[in-house]
PDB file with one MODEL, atoms N, CA, C and O in Angstrom:
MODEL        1
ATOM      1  N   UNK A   1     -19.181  -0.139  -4.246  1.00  0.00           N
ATOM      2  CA  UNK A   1     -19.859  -1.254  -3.647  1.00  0.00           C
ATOM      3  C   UNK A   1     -19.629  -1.272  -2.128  1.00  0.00           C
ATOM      4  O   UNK A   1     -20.604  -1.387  -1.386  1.00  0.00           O
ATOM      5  N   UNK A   2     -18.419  -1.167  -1.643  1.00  0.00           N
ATOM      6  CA  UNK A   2     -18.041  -0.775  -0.592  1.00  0.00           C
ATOM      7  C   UNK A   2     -18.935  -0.167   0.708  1.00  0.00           C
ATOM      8  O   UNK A   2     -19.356  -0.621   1.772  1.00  0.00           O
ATOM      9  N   UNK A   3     -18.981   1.187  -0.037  1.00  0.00           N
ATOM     10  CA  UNK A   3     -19.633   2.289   0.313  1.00  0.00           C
ATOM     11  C   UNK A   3     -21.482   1.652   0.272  1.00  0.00           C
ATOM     12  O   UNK A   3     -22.201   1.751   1.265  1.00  0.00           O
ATOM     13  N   UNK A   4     -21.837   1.197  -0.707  1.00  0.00           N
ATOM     14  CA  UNK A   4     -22.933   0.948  -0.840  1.00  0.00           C
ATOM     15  C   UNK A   4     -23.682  -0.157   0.699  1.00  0.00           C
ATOM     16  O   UNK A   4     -24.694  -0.133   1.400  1.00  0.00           O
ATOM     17  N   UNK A   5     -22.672  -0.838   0.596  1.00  0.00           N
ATOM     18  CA  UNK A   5     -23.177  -1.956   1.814  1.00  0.00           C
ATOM     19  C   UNK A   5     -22.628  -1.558   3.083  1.00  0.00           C
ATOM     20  O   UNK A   5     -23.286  -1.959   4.043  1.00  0.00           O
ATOM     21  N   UNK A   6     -21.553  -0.846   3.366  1.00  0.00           N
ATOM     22  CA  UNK A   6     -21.442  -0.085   4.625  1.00  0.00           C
ATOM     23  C   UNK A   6     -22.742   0.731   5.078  1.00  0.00           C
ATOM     24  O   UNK A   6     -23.208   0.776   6.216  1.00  0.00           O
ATOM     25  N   UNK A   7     -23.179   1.311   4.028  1.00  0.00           N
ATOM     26  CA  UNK A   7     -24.438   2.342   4.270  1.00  0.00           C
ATOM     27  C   UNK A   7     -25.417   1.591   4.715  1.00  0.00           C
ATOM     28  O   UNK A   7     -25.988   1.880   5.766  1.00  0.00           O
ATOM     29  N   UNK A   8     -25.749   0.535   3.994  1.00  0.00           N
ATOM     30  CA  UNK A   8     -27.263  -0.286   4.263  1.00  0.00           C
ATOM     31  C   UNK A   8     -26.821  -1.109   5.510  1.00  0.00           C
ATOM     32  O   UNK A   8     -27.762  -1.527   6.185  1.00  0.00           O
ATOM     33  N   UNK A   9     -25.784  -1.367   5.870  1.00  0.00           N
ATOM     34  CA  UNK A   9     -25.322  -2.187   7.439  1.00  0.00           C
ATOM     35  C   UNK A   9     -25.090  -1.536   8.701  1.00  0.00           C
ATOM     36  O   UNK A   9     -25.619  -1.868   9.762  1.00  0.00           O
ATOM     37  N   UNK A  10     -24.351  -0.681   8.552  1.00  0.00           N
ATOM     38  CA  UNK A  10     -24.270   0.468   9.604  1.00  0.00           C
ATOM     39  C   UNK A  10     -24.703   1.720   8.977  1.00  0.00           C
ATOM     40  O   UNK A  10     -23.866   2.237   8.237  1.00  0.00           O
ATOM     41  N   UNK A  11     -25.780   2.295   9.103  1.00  0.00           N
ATOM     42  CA  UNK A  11     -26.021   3.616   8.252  1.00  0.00           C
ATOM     43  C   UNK A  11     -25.919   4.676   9.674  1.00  0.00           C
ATOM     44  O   UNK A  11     -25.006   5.466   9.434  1.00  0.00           O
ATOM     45  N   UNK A  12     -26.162   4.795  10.228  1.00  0.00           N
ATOM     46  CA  UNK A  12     -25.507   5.419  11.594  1.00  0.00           C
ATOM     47  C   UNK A  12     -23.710   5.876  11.826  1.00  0.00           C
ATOM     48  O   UNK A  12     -23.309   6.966  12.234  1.00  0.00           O
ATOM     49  N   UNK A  13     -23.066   4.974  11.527  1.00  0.00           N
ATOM     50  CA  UNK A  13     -21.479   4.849  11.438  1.00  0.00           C
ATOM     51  C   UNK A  13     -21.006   5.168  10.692  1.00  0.00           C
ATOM     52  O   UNK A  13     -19.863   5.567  10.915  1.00  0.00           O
ATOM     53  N   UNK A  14     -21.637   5.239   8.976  1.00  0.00           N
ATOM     54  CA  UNK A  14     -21.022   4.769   7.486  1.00  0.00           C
ATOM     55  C   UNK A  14     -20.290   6.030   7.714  1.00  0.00           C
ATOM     56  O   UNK A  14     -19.082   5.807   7.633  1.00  0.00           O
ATOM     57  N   UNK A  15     -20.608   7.537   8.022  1.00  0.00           N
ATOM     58  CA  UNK A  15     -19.893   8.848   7.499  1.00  0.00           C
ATOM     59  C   UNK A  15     -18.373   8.742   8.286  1.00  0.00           C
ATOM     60  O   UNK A  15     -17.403   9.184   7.670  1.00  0.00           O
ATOM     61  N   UNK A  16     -18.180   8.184   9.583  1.00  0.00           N
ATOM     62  CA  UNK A  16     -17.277   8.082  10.630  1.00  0.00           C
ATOM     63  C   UNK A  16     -16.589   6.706   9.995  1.00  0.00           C
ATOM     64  O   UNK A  16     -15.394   7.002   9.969  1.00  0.00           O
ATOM     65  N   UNK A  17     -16.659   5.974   9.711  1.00  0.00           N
ATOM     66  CA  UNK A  17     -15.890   5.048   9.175  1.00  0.00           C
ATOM     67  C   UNK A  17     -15.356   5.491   7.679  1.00  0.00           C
ATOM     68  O   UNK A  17     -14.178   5.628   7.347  1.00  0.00           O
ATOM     69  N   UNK A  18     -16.280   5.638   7.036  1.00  0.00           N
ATOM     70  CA  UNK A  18     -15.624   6.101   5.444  1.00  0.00           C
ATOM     71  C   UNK A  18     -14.786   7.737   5.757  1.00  0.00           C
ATOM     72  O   UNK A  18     -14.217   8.190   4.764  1.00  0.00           O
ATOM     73  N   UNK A  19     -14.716   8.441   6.826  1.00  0.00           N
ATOM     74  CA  UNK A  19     -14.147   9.067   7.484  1.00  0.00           C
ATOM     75  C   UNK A  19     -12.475   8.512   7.768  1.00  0.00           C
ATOM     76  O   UNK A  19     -11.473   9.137   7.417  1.00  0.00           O
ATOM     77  N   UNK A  20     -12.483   7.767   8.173  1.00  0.00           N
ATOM     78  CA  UNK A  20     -11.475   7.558   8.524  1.00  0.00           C
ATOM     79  C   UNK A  20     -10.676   6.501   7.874  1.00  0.00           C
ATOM     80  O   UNK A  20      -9.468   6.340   8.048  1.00  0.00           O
ATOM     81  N   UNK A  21     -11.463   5.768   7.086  1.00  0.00           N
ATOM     82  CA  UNK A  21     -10.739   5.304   5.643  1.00  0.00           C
ATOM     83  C   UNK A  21      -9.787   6.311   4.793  1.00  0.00           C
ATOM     84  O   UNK A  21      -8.581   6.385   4.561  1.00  0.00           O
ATOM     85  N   UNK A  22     -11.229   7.222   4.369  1.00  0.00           N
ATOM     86  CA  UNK A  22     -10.116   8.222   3.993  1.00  0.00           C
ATOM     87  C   UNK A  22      -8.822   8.781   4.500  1.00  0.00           C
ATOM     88  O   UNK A  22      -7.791   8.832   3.831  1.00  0.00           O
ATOM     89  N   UNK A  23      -8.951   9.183   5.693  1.00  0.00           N
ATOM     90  CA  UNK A  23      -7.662   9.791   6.611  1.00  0.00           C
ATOM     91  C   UNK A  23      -6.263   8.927   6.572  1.00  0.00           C
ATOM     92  O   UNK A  23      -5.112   9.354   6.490  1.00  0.00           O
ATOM     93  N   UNK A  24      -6.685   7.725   6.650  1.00  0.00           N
ATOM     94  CA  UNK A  24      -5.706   6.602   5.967  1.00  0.00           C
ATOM     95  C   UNK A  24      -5.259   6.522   4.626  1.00  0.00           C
ATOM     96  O   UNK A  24      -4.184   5.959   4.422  1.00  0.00           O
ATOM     97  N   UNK A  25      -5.812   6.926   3.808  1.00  0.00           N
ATOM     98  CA  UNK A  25      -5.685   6.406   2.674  1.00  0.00           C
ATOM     99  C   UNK A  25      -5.363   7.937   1.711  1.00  0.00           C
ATOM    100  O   UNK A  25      -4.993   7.804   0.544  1.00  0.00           O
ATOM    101  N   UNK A  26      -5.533   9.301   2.288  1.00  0.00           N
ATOM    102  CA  UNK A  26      -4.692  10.336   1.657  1.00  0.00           C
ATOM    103  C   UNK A  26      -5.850  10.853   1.088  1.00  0.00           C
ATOM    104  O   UNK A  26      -5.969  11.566   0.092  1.00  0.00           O
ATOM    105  N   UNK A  27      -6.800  10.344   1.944  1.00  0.00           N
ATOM    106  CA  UNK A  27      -8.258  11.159   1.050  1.00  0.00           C
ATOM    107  C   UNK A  27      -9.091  10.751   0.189  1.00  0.00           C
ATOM    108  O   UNK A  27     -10.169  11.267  -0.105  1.00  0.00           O
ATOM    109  N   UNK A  28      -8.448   9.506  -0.372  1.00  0.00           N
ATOM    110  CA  UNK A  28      -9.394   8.346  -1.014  1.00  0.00           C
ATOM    111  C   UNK A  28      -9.809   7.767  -0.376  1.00  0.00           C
ATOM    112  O   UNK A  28      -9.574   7.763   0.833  1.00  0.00           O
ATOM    113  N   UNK A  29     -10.760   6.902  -1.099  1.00  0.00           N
ATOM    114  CA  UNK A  29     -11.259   5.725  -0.370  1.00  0.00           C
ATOM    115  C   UNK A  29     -10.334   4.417  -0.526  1.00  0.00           C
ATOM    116  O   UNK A  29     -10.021   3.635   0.372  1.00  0.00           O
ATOM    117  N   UNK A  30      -9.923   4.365  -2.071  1.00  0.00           N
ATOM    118  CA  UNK A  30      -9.403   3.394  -2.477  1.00  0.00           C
ATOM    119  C   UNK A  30      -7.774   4.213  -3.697  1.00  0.00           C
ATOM    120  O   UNK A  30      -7.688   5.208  -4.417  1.00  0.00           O
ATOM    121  N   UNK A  31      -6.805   3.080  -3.306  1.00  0.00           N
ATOM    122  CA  UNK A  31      -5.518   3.605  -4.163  1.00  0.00           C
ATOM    123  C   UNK A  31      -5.293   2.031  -4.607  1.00  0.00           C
ATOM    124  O   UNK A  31      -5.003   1.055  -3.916  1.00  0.00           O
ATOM    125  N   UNK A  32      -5.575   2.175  -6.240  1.00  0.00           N
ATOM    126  CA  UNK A  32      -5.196   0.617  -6.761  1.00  0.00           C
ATOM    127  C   UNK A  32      -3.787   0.757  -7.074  1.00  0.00           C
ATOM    128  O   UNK A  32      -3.470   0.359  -8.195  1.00  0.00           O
ATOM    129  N   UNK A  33      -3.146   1.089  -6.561  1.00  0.00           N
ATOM    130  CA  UNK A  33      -1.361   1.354  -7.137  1.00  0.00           C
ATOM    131  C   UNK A  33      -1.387  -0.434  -5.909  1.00  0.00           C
ATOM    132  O   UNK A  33      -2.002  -0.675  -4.870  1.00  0.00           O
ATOM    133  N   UNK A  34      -0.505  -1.197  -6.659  1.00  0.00           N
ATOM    134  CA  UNK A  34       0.288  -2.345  -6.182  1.00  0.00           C
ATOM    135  C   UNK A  34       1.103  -2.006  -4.747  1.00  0.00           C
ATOM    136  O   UNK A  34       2.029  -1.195  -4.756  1.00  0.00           O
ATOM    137  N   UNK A  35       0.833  -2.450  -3.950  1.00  0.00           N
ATOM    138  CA  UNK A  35       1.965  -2.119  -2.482  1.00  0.00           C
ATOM    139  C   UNK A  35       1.480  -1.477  -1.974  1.00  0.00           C
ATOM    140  O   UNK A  35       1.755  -1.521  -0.775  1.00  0.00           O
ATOM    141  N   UNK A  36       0.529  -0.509  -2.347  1.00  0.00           N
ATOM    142  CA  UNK A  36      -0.089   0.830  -1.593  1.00  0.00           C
ATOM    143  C   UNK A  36      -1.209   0.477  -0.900  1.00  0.00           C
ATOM    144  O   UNK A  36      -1.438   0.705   0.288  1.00  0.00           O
ATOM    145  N   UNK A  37      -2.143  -0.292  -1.978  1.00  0.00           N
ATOM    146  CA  UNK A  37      -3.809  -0.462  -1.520  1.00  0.00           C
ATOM    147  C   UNK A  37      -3.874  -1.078   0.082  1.00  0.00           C
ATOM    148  O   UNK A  37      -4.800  -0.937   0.881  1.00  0.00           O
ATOM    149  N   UNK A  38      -2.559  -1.818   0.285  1.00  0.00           N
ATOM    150  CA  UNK A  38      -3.172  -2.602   1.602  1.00  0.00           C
ATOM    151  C   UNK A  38      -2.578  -1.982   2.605  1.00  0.00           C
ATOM    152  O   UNK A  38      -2.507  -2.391   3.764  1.00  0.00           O
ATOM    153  N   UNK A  39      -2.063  -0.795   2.085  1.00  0.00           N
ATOM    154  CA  UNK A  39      -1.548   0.075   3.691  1.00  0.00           C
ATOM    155  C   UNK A  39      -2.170   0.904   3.597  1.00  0.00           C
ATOM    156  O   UNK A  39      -3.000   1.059   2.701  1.00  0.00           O
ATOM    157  N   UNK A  40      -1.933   1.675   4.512  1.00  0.00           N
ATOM    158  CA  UNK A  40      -2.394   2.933   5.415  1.00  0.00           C
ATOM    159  C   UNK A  40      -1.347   4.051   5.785  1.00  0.00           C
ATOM    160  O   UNK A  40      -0.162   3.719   5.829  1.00  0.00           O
ATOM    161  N   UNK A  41      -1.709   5.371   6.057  1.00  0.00           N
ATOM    162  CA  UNK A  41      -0.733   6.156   6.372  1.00  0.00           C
ATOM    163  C   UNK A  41      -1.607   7.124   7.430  1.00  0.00           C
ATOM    164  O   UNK A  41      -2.762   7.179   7.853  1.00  0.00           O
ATOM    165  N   UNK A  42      -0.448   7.794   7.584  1.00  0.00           N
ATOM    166  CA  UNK A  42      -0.717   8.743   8.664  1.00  0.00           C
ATOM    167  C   UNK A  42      -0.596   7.975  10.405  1.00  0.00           C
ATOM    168  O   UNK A  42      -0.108   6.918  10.804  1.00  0.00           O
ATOM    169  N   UNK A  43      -1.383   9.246  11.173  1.00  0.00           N
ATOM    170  CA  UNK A  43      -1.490   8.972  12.655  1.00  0.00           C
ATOM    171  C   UNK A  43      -2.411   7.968  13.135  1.00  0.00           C
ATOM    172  O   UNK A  43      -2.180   7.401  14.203  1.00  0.00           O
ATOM    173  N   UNK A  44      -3.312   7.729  12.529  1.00  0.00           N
ATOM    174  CA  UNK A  44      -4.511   6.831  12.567  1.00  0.00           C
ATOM    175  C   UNK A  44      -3.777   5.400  12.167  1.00  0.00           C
ATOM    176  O   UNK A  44      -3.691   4.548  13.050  1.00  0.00           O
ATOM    177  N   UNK A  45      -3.156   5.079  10.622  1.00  0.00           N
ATOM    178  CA  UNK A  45      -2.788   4.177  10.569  1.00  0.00           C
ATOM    179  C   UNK A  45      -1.632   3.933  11.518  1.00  0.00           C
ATOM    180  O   UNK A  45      -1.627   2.887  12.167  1.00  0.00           O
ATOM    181  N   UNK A  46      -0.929   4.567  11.614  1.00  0.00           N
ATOM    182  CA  UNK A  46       0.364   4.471  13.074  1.00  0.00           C
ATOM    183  C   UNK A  46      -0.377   3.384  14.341  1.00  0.00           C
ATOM    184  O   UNK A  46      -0.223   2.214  14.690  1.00  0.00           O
ATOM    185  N   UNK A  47      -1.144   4.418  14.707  1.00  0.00           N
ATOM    186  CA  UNK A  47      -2.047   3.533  16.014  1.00  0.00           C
ATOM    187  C   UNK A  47      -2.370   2.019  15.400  1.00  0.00           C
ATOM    188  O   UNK A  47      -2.322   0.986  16.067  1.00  0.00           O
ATOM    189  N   UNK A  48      -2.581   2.073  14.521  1.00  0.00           N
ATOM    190  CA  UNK A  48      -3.298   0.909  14.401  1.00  0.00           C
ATOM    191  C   UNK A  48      -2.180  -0.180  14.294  1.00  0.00           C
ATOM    192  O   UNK A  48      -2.217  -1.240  14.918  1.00  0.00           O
ATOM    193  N   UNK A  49      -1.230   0.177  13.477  1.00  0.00           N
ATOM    194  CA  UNK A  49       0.037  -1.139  13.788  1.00  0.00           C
ATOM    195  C   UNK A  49       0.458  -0.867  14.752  1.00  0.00           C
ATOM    196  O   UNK A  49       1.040  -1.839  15.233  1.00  0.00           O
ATOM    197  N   UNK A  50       0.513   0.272  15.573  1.00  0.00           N
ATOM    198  CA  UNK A  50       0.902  -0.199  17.160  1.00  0.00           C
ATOM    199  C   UNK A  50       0.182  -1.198  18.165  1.00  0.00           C
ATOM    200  O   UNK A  50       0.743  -1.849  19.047  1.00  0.00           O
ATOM    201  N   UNK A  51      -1.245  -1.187  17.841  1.00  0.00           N
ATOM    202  CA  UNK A  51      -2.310  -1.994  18.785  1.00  0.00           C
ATOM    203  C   UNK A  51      -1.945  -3.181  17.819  1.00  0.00           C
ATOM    204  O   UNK A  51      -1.572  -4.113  18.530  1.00  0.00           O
ATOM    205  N   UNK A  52      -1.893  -3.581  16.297  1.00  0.00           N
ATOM    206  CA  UNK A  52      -1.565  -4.808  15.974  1.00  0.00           C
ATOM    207  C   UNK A  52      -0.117  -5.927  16.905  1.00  0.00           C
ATOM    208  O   UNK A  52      -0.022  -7.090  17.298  1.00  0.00           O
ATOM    209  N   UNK A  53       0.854  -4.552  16.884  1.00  0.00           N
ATOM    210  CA  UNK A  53       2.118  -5.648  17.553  1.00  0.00           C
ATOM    211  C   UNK A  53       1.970  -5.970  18.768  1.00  0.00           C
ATOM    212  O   UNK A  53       2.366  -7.021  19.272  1.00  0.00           O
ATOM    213  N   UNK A  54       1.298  -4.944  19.407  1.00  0.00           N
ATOM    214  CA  UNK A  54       0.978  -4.966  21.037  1.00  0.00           C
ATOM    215  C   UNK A  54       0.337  -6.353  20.926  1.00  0.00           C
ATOM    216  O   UNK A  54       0.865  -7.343  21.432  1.00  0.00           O
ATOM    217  N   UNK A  55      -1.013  -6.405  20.134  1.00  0.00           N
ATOM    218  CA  UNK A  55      -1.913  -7.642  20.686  1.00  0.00           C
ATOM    219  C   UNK A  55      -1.188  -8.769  19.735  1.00  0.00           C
ATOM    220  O   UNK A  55      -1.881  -9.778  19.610  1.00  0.00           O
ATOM    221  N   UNK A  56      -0.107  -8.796  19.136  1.00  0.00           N
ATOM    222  CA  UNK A  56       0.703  -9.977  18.195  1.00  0.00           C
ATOM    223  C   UNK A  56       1.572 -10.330  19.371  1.00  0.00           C
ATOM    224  O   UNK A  56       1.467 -11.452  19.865  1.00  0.00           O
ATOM    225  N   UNK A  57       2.214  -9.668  19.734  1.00  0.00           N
ATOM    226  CA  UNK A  57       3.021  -9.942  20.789  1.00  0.00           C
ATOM    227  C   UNK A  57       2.499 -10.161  22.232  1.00  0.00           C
ATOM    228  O   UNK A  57       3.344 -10.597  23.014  1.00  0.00           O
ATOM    229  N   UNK A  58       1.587  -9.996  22.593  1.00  0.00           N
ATOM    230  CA  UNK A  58       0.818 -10.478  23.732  1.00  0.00           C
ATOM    231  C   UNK A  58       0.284 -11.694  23.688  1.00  0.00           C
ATOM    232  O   UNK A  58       0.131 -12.329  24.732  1.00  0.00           O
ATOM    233  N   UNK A  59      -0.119 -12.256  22.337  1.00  0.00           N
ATOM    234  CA  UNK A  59      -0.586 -13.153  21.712  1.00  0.00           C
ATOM    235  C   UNK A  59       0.770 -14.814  21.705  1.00  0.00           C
ATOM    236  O   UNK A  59       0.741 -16.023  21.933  1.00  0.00           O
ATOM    237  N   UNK A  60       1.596 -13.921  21.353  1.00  0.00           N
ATOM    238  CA  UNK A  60       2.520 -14.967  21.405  1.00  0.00           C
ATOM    239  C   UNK A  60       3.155 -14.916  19.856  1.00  0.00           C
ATOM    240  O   UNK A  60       4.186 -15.501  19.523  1.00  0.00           O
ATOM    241  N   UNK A  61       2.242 -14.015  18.899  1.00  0.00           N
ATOM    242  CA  UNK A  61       2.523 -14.082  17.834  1.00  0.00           C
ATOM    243  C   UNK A  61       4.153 -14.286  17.315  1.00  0.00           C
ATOM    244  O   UNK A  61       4.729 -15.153  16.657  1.00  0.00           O
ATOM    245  N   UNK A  62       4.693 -12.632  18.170  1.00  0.00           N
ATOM    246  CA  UNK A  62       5.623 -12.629  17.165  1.00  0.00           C
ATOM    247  C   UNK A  62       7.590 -12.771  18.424  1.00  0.00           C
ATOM    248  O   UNK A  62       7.915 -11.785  19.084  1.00  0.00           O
ATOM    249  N   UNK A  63       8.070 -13.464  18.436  1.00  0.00           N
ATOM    250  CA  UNK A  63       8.470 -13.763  19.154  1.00  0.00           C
ATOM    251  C   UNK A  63      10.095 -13.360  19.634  1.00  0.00           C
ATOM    252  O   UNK A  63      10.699 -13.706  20.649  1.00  0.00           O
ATOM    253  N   UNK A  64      10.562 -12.453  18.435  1.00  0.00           N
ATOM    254  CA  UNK A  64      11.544 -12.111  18.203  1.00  0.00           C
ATOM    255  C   UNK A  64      12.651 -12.586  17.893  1.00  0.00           C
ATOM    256  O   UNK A  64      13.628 -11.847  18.014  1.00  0.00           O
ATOM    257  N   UNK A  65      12.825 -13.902  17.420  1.00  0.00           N
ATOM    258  CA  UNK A  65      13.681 -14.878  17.713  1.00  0.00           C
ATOM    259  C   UNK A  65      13.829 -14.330  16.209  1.00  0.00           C
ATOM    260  O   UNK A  65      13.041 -13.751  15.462  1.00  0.00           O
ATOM    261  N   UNK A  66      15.452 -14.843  16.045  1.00  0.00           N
ATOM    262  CA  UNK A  66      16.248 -14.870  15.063  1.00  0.00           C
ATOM    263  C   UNK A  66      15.551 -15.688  13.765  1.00  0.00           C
ATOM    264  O   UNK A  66      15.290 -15.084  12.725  1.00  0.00           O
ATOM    265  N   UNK A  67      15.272 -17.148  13.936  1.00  0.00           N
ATOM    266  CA  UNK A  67      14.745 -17.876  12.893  1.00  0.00           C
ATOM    267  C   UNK A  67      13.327 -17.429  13.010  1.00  0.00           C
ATOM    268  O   UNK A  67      12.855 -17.132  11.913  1.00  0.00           O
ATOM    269  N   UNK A  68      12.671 -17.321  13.813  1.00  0.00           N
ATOM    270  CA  UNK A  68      11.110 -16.939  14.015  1.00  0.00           C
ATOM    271  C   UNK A  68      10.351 -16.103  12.625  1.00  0.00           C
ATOM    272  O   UNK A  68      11.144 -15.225  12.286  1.00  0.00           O
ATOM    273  N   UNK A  69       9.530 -16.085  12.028  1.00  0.00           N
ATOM    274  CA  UNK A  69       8.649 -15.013  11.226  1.00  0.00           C
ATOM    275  C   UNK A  69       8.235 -14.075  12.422  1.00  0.00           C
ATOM    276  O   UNK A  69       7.914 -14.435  13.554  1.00  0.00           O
ATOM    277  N   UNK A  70       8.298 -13.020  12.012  1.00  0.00           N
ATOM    278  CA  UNK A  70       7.246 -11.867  12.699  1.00  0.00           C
ATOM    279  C   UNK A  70       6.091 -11.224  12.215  1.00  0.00           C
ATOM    280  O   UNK A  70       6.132 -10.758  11.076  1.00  0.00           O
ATOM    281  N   UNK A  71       5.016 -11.116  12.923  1.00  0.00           N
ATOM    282  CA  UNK A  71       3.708 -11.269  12.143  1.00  0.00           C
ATOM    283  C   UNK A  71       3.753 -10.027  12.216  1.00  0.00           C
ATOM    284  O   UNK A  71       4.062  -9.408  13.234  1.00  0.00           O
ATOM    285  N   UNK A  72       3.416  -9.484  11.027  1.00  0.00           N
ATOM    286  CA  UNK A  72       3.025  -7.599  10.927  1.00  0.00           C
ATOM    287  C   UNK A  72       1.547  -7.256  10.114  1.00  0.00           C
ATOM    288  O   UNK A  72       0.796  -8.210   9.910  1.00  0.00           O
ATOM    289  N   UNK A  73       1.385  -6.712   9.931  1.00  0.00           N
ATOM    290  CA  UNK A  73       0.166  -6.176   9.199  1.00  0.00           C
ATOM    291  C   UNK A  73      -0.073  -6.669   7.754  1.00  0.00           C
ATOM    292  O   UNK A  73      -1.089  -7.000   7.144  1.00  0.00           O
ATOM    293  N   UNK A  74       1.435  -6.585   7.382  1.00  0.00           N
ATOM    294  CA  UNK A  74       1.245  -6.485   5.716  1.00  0.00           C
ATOM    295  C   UNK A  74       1.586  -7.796   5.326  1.00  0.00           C
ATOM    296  O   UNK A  74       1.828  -8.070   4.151  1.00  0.00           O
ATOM    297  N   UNK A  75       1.629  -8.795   6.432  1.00  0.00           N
ATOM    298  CA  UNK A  75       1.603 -10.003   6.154  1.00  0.00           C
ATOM    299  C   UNK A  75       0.150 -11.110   6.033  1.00  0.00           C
ATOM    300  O   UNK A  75      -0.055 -12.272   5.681  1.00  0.00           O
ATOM    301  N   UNK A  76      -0.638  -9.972   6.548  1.00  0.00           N
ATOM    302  CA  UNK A  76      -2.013 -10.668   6.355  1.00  0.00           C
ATOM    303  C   UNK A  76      -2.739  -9.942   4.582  1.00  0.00           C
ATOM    304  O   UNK A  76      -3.606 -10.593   3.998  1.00  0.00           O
ATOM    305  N   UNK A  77      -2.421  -9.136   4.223  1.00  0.00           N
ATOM    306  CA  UNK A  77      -2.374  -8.585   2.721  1.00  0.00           C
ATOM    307  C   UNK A  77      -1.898  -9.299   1.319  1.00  0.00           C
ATOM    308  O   UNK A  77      -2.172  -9.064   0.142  1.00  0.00           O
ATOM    309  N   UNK A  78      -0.874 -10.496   2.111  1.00  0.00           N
ATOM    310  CA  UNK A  78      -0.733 -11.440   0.606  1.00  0.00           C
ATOM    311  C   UNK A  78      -1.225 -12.812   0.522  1.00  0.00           C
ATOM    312  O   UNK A  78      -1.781 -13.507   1.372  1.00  0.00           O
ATOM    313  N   UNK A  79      -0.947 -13.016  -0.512  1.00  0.00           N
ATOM    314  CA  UNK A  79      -2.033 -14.665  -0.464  1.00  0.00           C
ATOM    315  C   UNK A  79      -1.540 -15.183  -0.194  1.00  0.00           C
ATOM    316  O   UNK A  79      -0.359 -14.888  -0.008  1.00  0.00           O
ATOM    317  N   UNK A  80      -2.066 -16.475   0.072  1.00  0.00           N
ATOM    318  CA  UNK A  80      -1.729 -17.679   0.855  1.00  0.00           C
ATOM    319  C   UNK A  80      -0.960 -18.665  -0.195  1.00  0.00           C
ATOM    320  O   UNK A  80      -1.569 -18.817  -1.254  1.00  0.00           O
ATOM    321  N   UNK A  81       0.138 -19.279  -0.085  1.00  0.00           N
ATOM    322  CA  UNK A  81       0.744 -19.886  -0.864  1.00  0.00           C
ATOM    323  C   UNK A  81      -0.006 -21.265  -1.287  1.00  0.00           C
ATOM    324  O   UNK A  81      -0.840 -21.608  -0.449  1.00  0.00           O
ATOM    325  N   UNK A  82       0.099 -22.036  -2.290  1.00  0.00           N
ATOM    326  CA  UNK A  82      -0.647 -22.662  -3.102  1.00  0.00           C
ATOM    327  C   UNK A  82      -0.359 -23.506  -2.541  1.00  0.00           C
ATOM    328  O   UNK A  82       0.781 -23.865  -2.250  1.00  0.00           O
ATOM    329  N   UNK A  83      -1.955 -24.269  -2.128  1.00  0.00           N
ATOM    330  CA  UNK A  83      -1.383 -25.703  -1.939  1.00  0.00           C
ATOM    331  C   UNK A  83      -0.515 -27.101  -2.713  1.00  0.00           C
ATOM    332  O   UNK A  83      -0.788 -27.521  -3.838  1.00  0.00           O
ATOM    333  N   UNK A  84       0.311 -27.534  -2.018  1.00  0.00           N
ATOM    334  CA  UNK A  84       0.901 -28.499  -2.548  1.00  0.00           C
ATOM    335  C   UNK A  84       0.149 -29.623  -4.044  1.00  0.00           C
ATOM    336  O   UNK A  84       0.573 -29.885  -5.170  1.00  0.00           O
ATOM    337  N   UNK A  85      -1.027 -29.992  -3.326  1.00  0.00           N
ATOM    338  CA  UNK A  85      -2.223 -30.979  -3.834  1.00  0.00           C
ATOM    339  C   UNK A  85      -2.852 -30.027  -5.010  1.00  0.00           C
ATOM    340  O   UNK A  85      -3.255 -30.694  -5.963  1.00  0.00           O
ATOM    341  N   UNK A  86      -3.019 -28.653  -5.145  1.00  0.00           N
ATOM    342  CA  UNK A  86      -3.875 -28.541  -6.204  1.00  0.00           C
ATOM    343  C   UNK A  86      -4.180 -27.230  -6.030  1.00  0.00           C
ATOM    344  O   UNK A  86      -4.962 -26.670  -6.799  1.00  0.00           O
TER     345      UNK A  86
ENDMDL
END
């Protein structure tokens, strides 16, 4: 499905993007193993959490402080905790 609507949205791009999905992902497109699916590997994924902390930390995101959270990548990958109300 993925693949299907990348094509009909960017059909110009789709080979260069599903390109480099793969390169991330070990040559798949998709790895349903638990922990795996929402990362990335390699040199490509490298860059990319480097430009994440750069612009987290430019941002104000992540602040280094002892009590502080630090915002990383794989923190936008889990759900959002349940609201209180329902």
């Amino acid at each position: 499905m993925f693949e299907e609507r990348l094509r009909a949205q960017l059909p110009l791009a789709a080979d260069r993007i599903l390109h480099r999905v793969r390169e991330t992902r070990g040559g798949t497109l998709y790895d349903p193993r638990f922990g795996v699916r929402g990362r990335g590997q390699g040199p490509y994924a490298a860059s990319i959490e480097a430009l994440f902390q750069t612009s987290a930390r430019r941002l104000g995101l992540s602040t280094g402080c002892a009590d502080a959270q630090t915002v990383t990548c794989a923190s936008f990958n889990s759900r959002a905790p349940a609201s209180p109300t329902g």
